[in-house]
MARBA-528883 format. One record per residue: x, y, z of N, C-alpha, C in turn; residue in one letter. Coordinates in steps of 0.02 Angstrom, whole numbers, plus 50000, padded with zeros to 5 digits. Atoms other than C-alpha are relative to their C-alpha. Example, Ala and Ser with C-alpha at 12.3 -4.5 7.8 and 13.67 -1.06 7.14 Angstrom:
! MARBA-528883
500454994150000506154977550390500455006050000a499584994149997506844994750357499615005550037s
END
This chain:
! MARBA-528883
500575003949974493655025550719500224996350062x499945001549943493595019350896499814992850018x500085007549997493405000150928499175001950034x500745002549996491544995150955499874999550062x500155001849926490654993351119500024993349988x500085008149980490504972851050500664997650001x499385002350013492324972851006500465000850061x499754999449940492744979651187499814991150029x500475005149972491764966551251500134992549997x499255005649991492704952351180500564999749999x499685002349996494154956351198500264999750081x500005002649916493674955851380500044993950006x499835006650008493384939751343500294996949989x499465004950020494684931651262500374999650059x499545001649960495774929251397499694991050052x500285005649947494354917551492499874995549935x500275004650053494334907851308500704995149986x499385004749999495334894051280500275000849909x499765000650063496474892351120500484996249987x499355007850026497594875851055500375004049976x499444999150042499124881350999500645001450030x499344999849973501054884951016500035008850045x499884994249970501424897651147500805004449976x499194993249996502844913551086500145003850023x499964995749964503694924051176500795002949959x499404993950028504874939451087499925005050019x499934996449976505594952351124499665006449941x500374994850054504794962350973499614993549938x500425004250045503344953250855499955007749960x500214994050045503064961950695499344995849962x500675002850036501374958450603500125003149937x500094995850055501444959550424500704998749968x499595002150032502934952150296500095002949938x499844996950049502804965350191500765007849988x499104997950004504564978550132499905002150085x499884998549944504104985750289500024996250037x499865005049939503934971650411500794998749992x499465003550004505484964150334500275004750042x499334995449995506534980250356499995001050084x500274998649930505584983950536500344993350032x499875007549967506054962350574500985002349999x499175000050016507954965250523500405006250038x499664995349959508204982650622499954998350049x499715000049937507664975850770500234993349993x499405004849978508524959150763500755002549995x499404997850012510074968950696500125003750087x499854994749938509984978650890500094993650040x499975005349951510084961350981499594994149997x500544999849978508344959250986499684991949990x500085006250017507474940750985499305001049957x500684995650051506014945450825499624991049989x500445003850044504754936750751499495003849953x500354995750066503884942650584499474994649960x500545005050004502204936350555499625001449944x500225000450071501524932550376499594999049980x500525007550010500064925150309499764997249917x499615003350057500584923150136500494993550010x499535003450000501904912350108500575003449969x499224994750016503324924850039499925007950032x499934993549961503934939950111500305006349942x499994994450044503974957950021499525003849978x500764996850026502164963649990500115002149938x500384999550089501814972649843500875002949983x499205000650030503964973949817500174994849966x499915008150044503894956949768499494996749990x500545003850045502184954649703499865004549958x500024998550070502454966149532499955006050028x499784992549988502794982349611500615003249979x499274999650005504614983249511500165004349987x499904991250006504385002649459500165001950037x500214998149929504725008649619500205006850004x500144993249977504105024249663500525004950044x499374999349963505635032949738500005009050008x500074991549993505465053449727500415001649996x499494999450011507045059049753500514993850044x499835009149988508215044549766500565000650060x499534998849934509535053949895499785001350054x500374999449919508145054350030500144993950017x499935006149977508235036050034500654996750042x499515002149995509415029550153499964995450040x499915001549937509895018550299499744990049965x500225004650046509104998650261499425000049954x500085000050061508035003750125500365000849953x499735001650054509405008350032500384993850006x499465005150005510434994450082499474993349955x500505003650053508964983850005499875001549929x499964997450078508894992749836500724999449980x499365001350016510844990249840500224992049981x499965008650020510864970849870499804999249936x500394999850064509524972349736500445000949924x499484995450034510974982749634500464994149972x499375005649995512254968149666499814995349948x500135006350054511334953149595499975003949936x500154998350072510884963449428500915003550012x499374995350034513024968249427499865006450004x500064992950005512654986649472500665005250028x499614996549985514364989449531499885005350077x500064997149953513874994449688499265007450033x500374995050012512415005749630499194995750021x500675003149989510435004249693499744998949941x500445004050079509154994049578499275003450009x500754997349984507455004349562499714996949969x500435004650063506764991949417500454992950039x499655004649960506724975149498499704995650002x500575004950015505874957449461499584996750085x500425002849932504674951149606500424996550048x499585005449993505674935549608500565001950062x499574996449967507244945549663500025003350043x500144995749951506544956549777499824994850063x500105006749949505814940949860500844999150034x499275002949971507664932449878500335005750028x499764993049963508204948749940499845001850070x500344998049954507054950250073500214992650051x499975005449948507344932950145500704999450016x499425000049950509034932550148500075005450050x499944994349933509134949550257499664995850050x500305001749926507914942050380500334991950036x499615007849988508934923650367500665003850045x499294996549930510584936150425499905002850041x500054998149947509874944850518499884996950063x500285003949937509004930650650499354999549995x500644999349979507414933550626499504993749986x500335007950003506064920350643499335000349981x500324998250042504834920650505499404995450012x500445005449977503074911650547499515003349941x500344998850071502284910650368499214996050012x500585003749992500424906750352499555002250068x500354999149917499934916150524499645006749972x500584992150015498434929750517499765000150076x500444997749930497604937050675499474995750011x500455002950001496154926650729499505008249989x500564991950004494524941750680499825001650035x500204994049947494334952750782500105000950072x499905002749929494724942950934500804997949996x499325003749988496494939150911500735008250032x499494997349962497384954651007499635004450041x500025000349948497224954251182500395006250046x499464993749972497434971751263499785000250106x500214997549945497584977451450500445005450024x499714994649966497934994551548500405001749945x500034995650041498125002451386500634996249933x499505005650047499404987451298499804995649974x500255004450029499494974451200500264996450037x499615005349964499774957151294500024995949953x499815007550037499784944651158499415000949942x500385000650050499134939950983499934992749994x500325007450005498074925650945499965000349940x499925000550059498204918050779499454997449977x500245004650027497184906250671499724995950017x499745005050000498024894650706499874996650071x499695000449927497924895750897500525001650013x499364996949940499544902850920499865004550012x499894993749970500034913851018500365003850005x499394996950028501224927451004500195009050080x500114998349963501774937251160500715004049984x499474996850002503064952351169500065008050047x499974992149959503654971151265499625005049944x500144998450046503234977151082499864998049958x500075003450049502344975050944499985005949934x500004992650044502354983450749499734996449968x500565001650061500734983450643500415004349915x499834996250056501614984150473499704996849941x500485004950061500254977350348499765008449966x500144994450033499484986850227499025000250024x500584998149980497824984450309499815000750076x500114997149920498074989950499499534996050040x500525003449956496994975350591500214999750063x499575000449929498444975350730499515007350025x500334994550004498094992150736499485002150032x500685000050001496304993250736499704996950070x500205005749949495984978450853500135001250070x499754998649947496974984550963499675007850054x500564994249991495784999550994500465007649996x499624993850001496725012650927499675004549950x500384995850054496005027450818500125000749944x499815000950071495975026950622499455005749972x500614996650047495085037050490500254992649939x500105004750086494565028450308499755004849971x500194994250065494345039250174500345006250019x499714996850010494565057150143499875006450045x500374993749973494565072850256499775003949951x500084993650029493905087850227500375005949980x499694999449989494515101750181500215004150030x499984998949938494085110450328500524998850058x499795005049937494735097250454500785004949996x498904999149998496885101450427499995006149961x500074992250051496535117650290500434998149950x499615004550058497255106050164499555002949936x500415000050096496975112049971499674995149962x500395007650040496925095149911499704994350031x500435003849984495665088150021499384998349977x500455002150022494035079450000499794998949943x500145001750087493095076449838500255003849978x499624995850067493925084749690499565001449933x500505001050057492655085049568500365008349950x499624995350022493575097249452499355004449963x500524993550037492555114949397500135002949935x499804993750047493705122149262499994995349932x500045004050057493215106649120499254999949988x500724999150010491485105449035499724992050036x500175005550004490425091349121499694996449961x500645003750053489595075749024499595000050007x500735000649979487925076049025499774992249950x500045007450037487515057748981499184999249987x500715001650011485405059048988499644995950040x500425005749969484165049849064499924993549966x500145005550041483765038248929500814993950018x499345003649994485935033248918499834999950095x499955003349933485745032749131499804993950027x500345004649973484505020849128500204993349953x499575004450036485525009148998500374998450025x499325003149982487075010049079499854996250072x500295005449939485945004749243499734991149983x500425006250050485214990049138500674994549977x499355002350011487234985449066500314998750062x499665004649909488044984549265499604998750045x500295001849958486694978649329500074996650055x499625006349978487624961149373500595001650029x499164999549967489304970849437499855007850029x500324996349954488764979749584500565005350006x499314997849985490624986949604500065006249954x499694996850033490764994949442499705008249983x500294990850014489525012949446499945000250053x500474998749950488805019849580499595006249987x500454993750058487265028549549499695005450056x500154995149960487275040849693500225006750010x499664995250016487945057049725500665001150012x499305001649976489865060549711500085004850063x499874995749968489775075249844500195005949978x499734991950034490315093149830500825001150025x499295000450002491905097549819500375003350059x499684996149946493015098549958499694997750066x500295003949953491985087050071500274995350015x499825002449989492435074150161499454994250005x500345006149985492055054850146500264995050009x499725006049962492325038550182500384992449930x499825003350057492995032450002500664999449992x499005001050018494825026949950500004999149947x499774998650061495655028849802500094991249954x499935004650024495795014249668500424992749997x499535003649982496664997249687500094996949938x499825003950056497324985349571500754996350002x499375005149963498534970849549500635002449957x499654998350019500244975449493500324993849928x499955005550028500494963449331500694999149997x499335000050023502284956349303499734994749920x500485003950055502004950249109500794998349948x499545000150056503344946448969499754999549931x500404999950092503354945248760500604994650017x499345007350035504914930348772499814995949994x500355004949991504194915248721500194996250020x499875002849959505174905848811499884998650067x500224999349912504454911848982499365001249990x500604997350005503134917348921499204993049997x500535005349961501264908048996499245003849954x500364997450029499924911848874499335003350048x500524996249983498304923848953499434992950004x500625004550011496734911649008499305003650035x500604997349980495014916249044499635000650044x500455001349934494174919449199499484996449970x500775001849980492714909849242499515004249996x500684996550000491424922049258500175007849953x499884996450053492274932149107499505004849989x500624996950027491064946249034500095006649986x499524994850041491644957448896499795006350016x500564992749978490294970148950500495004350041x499664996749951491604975849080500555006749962x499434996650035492974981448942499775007249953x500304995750061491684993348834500545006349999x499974991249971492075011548908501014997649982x499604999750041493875005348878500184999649944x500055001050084493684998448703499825006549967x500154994250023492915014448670500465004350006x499884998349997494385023748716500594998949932x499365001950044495675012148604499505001749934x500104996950071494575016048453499985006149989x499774994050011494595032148482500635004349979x499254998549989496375033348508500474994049931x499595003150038496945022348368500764994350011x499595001449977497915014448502500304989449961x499945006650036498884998048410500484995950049x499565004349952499864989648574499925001450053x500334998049908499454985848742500255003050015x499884994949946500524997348813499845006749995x500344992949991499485011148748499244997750005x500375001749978498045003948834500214999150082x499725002849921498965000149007500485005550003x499164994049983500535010149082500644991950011x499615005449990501954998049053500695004950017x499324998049989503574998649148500364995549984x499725005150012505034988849088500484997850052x499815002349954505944978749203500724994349979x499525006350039507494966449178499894994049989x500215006450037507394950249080499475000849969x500564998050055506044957248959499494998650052x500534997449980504854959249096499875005950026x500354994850001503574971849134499695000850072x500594999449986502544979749273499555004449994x500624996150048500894985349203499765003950059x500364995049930499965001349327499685000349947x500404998950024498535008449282499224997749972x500465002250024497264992549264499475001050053x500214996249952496365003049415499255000750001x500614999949989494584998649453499735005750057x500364994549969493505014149538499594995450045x500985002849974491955011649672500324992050051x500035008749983492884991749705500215000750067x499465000049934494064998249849499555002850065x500184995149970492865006149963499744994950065x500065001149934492364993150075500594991150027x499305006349981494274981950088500145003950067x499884998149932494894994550243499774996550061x500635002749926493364988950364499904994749979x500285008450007493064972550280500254996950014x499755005249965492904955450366500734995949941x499615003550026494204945050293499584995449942x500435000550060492864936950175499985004049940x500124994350018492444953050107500635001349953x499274997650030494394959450058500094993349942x499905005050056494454939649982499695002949932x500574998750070492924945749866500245004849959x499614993950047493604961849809500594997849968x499475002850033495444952849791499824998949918x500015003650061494604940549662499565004149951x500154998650005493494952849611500655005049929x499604996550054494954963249530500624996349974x499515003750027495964947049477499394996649949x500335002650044494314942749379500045005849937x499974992550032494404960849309500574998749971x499484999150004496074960749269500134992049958x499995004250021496334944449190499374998249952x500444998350045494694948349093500165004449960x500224993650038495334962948997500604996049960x499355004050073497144952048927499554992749974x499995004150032495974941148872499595004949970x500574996550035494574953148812500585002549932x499624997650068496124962048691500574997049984x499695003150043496904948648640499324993649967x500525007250040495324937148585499345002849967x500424998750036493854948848563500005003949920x499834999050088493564952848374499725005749990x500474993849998492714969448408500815006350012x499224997149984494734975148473500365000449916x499714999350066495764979948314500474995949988x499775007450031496764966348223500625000750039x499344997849957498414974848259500144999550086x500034998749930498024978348447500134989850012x499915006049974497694958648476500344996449972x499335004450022499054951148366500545002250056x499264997049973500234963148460499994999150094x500295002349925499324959548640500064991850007x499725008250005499564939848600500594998850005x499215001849969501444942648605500044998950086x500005001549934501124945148790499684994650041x500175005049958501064934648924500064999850078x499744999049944501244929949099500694996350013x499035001649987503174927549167500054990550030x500095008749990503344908149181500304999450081x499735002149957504554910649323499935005650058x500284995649930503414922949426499464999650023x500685000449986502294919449547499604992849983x500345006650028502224899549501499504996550040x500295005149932501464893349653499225004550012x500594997449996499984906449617499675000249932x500085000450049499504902249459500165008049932x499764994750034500824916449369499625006650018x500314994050002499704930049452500325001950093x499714997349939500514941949592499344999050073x500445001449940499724937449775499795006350042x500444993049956499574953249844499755006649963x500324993650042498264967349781500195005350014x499624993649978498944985049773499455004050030x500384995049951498094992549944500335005949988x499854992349993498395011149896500065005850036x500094996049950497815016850040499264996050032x500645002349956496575009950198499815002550078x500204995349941496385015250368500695003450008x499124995250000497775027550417499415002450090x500294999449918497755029750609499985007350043x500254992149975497465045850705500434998650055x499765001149950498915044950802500345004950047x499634993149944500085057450935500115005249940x499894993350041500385067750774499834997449938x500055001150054499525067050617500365004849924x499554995850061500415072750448499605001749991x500344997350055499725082850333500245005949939x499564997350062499995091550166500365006450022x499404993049978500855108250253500534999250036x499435003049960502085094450335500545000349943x499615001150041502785093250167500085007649938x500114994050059502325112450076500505004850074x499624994749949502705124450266500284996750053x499695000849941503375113050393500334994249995x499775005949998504435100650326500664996950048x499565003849976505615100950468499774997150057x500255002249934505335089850618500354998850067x499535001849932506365087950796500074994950014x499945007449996505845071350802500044994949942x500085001950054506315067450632500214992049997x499625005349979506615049850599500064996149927x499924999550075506785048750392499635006449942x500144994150027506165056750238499734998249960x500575003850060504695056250107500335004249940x499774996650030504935063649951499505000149910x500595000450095503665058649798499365003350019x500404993050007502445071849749499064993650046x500515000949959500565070049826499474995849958x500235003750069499715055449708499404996050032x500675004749942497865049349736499884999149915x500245003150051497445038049587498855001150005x500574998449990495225038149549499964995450076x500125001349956494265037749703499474997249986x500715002550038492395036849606499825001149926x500315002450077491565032949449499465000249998x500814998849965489635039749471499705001849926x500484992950053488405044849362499415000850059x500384998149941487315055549472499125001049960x500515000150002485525057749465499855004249940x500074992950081485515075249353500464997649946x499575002350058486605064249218500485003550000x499254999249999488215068749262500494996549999x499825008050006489555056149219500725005050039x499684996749945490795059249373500834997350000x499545006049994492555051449369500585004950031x499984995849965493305059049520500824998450045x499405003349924494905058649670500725001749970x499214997350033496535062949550500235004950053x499664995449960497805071349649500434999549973x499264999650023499485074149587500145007550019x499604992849991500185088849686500594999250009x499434999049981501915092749679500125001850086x499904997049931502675093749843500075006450029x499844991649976503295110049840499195004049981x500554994950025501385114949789499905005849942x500024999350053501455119449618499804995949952x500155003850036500315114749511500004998949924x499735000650064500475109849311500254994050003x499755007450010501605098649237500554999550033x499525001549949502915089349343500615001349973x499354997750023504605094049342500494995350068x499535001849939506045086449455499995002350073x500034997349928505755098749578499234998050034x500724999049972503975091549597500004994650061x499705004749938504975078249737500475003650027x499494996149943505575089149863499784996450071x500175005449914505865080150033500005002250053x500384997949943505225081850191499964997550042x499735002849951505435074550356499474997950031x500695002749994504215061950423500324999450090x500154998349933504065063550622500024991850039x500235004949979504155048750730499455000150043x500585001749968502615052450827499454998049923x500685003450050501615048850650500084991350024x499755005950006502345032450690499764995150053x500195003149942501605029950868499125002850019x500854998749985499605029750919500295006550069x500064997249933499265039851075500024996750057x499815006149957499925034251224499424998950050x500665003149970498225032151305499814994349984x500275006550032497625020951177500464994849991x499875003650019498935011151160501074999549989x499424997350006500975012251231500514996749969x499635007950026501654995651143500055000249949x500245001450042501254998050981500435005149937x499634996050041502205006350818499684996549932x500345000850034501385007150674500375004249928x499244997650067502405009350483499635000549948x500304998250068501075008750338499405003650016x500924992749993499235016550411500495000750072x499634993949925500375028550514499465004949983x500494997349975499545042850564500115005049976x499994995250063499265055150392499515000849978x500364997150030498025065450320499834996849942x500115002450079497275058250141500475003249959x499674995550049498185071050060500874995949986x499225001450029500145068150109500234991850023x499885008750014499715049850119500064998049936x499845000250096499675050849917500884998150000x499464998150029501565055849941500224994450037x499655006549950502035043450099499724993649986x500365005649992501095027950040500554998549942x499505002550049502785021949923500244995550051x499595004749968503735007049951500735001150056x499224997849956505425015550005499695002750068x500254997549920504525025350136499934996150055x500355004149927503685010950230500754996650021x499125003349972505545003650238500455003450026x499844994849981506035018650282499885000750074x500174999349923504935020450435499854993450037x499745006249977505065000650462500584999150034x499415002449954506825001550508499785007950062x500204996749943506415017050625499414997650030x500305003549951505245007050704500374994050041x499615005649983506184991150715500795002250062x499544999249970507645001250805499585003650058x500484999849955506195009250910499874995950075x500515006449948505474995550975500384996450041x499675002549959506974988051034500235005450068x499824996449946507525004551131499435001150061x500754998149973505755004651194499914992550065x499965006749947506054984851282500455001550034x499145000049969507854987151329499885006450056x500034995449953507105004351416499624999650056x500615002249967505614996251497499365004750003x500524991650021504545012951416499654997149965x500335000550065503235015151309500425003049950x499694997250063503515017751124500235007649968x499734992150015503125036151146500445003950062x499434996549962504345038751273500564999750012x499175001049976506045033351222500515006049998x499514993950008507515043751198500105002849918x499914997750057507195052251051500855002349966x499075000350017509045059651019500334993949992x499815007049987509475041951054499954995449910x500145004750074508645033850909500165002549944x499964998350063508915047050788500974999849983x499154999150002510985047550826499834990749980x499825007950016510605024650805499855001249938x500395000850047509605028550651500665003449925x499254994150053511015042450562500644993949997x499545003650007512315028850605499864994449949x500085004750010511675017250513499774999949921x500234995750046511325027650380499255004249940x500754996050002509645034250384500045008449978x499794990650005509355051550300499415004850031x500324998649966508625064750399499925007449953x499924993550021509305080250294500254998649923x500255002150081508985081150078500935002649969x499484996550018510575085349993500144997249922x500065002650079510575086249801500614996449987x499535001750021511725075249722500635005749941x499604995850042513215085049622499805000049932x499685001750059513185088049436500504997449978x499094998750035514775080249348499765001549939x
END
């Protein structure tokens, strides 16, 4: 999507607008304090560079250190260079003898992340967001400066949009898609709707349609009563979000479950209906629990449909509403099965052991601050990925790391359509190597991610490096949208951006050979190599 004729228009303006605040000037600004900013803040201060890494939280790590402690990893010998050196520190504090930590408490991942950016130099400005829509100031095809909030200002040779919702990006008038191609567009298998053919559909009735219209009447979010599309189309929907819980059973840490405000059990049915079906007697056969050290957990799977569809493009209002929207959800269902009496005795005695972690997340009332964006705009940039980057063409010339977890799109929709069809749609799980069934080891085969995904087009935009909505197809964004990755292509940005000032070039014209011989030194992997049997 192409910036607006009104969004041109001011940011003609801003320059003749006045704004109170502290004037900055670096040699690389990174937007965005999540694994990737950090890792992107710490490569380029590690090159000389004078950084600044701009937050608007108050802790640094995104969804690494707000209950993301499973971490999605594919094969674990693609990872190298400072992502692993971050899963290693990680290693250290838990005594790992020198070995990386893939299970890892918020907490820790936090203190992890700040000291790197404390050694490294970097200069962390917590509490700063873009002013909307008007806060980055482009000319003759660059960025000159970001306007904050706050009124600051933030001025540099380079800048790197590494958020999980691309407003640098965006603002900056650079091209994005939202949602899903077709599967036309790239000749991708696992594009557009999925509505699967080879299972019988439900036919729910008119009478049950016009009930379950009557039951979510009040929660606009949770059906949608239009059509899901045909399969293999392309639309403008994203896949499911949800907050990553960190929870414990120790009662010592443990923070008993309290009740949203606008609570309303009506929400939990269609699950309740599943646990009686299923005879299920403990939350974690209701949830997906991962275990984590010090008897905590993080829970996946509490994945609301339909809610995510307009956070990408939404004002900053908007994204608030959805946030609380699935922290009302979500903090409605540990209380719904541990208090309602309609849940089986067993289930909520054994759901009352749990709790939230006393010593996570205190300063947010025990609930993780950042919502798991799955996926939101992804930018259309000098080279877009796509799923035959990772099935027929996984090698690249301009390689500059490596993905490696299979192709994973959690639900996209939740419909019942007009002819009573009950729709529940968007699953992807393709193995990389394109084999489908059940997963096997070989279903993370790695593949070499390009540094032009990494840079817009140098028309739109020659300043600019971009590490989480890089520039990928729906499809093998399933596989590249993991934590290691964005840290992955964070520090190949961060070493980027500096060769990109120091050269007086744009981003897409440094010395490629250059960065990838800084990137290998440093121990970035470019080429997969199984580990030995002993």
């Amino acid at each position: 999507m192409k910036r607006t004729i009104l969004g041109v228009i001011i940011t003609l303006l801003v320059p003749a607008l006045s704004f109170a605040g502290e004037k900055y000037s670096f040699d690389v600004v990174v937007y965005g304090g999540t694994s990737s900013g950090v890792i992107a803040a710490c490569a380029a201060a590690r090159e000389g560079a004078k950084v600044a890494l701009l937050e608007y939280t108050n802790h640094l790590g995104g969804m690494t250190s707000s209950g993301l402690g499973n971490v999605d990893k594919g094969k674990e010998a693609s990872i190298g260079g400072y992502a692993r050196e971050f899963f290693t520190r990680v290693g250290d504090h838990y005594k790992m003898g020198g070995k990386p930590c893939w299970k890892l408490e918020p907490s820790v991942a936090e203190q992890t992340f700040v000291a790197m950016v404390k050694e490294a130099g970097v200069e962390v400005f917590y509490g700063t967001r873009l002013l909307e829509k008007e806060g980055v100031e482009c000319k003759n095809g660059k960025i000159r400066r970001l306007i904050m909030e706050n009124g600051d200002s933030f001025t540099a040779p380079v800048f790197i949009d590494a958020t999980y919702e691309g407003d640098l990006m965006a603002w900056a008038g650079v091209s994005y898609t939202v949602g899903r191609e077709s599967m036309k567009e790239y000749g991708e298998s696992g594009a557009g709707v999925r509505i699967r053919t080879d299972i019988p559909v439900q036919k729910v009735g008119s009478k049950r349609i016009a009930e379950l219209k009557e039951e979510y009447k009040d929660l606009p979010f949770d059906y949608h009563f239009g059509e899901a599309g045909e399969p293999g189309e392309a639309d403008n929907k994203v896949q499911a979000y949800c907050f990553r819980l960190t929870l414990t059973n120790r009662p010592e840490n443990r923070v008993p479950f309290s009740k949203p405000d606008n609570y309303d059990p009506v929400r939990y049915k269609g699950t309740l209906d599943r646990v009686l079906k299923t005879n299920v007697t403990k939350l974690d056969g209701v949830y997906t629990f991962y275990h984590l050290p010090n008897g905590k957990t993080d829970i996946n799977h509490m994945d609301l449909s339909n809610v995510s569809w307009g956070y990408p493009d939404g004002s900053y209002a908007e994204r608030q509403r959805i946030w609380q929207y699935h922290k009302d959800y979500q903090m409605g269902a540990l209380w719904f099965f541990t208090h309602d009496p309609r849940v089986p005795e067993a289930l909520r005695k054994e759901a009352s052991t749990w709790g939230f972690a006393k010593d996570e997340f205190a300063d947010n009332g025990y609930w993780p601050r950042t919502l798991y964006i799955r996926e939101g705009r992804r930018m259309k940039g000098a080279y877009v990925m796509r799923q035959q980057d990772a099935w027929e063409n996984p090698m690249k010339e301009d390689v500059i790391g490596m993905g490696s977890y299979f192709m994973d799109c959690h639900n996209v929709q939740r419909t019942i359509t007009p002819d009573g069809r009950l729709i529940v749609e968007g699953n992807m799980g393709i193995p990389v190597e394109g084999v489908r069934g059940k997963f096997t080891h070989l279903s993370h085969k790695p593949y070499q991610i390009p540094y032009r995904s990494l840079t817009p087009k140098e028309d739109e935009c020659g300043n600019l490096l971009v590490t989480i909505c890089l520039s990928a197809s729906h499809v093998i964004y399933g596989s590249l949208r993991m934590e290691p990755v964005y840290m992955i292509t964070g520090h190949a940005a961060g070493v980027a951006a500096v060769q990109a000032v120091r050269g007086k070039t744009s981003v897409q014209k440094i010395d490629i050979p250059a960065l990838q011989e800084r990137l290998q030194s440093q121990g970035q992997i470019f080429e997969y190599v199984a580990p030995s049997k002993k």
